[in-house]
N, C-alpha and C positions, 0 to 999 in steps of 0.2 A: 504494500500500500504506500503511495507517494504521499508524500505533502506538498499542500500548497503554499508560499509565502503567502504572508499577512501583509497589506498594505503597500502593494505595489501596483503595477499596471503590465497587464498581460499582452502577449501574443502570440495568436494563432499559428501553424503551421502555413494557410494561406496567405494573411496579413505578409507574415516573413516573406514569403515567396514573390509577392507584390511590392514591397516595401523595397526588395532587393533590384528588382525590374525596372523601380521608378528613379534610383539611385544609379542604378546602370545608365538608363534615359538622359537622366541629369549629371552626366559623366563625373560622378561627388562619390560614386564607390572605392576608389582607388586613395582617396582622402579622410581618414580615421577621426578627423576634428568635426566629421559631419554625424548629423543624429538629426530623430527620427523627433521634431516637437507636435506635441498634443495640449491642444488647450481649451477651454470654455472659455465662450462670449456671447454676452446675453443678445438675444436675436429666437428668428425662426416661430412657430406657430405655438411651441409649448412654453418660451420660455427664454430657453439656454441652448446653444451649438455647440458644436464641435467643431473643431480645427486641426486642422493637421498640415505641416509644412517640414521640407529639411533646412535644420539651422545649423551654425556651428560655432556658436557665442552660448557661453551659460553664465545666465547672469545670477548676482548674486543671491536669491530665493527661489532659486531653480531648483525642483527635486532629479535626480537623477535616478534610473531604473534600466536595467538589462535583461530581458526576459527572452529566450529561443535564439539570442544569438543577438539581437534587436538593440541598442541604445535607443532609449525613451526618454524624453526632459520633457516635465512642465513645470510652470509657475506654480507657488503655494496657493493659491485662492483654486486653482485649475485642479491641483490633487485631490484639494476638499470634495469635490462633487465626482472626482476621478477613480477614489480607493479603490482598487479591487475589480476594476473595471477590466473586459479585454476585448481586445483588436481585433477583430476579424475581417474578412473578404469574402464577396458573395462575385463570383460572376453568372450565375445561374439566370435563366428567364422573368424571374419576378423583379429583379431587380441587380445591380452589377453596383462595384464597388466597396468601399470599408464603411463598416459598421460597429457599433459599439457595443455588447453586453456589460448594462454597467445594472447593476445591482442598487444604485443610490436613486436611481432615477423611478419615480410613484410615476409616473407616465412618461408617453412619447407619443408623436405624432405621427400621422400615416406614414410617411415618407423616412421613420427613422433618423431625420437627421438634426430631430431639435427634441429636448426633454425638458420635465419638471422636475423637482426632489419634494 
């Protein structure tokens, strides 16, 4: 039986697979100061978004997390609604792209890509 860490931010096997593709894309793989930032910004039908961009500055209240191989940073305010959360990727017919199982979030909107807590 594995365990899970507490308090971090996860990543899928696809996520990773994608995450790697999009850094390949953005010729930033060959370059180890780059990662993978996730953050919340209030927006969207429920509330709160998500975000996602490659940075490679971490500023000073930046959390840092490696989950499947993955560098993850957000900001503290962004972890708060982030805990526990993880990354996945859908390309399948109902819908294509990364998505989020976050556990804090009391709804979400059709489209998955805004929540409440």
């Amino acid at each position: 039986m594995s365990t899970v860490a507490e308090n971090t931010i996860l990543v899928s096997d696809k996520a990773k697979a994608k995450v790697i593709q999009l850094m390949q894309d953005a010729e930033v793989t060959n370059d180890s100061s780059y990662f993978l930032r996730v953050g919340v910004v209030g927006g969207g039908c429920s509330g709160l978004s998500y975000k996602l961009d490659f940075d490679n500055e971490i500023k000073p209240m930046d959390q840092v997390f490696e989950d499947n191989g993955v560098k993850v940073v957000t900001d503290l305010k962004s972890f708060l609604y982030l805990v526990n959360t993880e990354l996945d990727f859908s390309d399948g017919l109902n819908g294509k792209g990364f998505y989020f199982n976050n556990p804090n979030a009391s709804r979400s909107c059709g489209c998955g890509e805004s929540f409440a807590v």
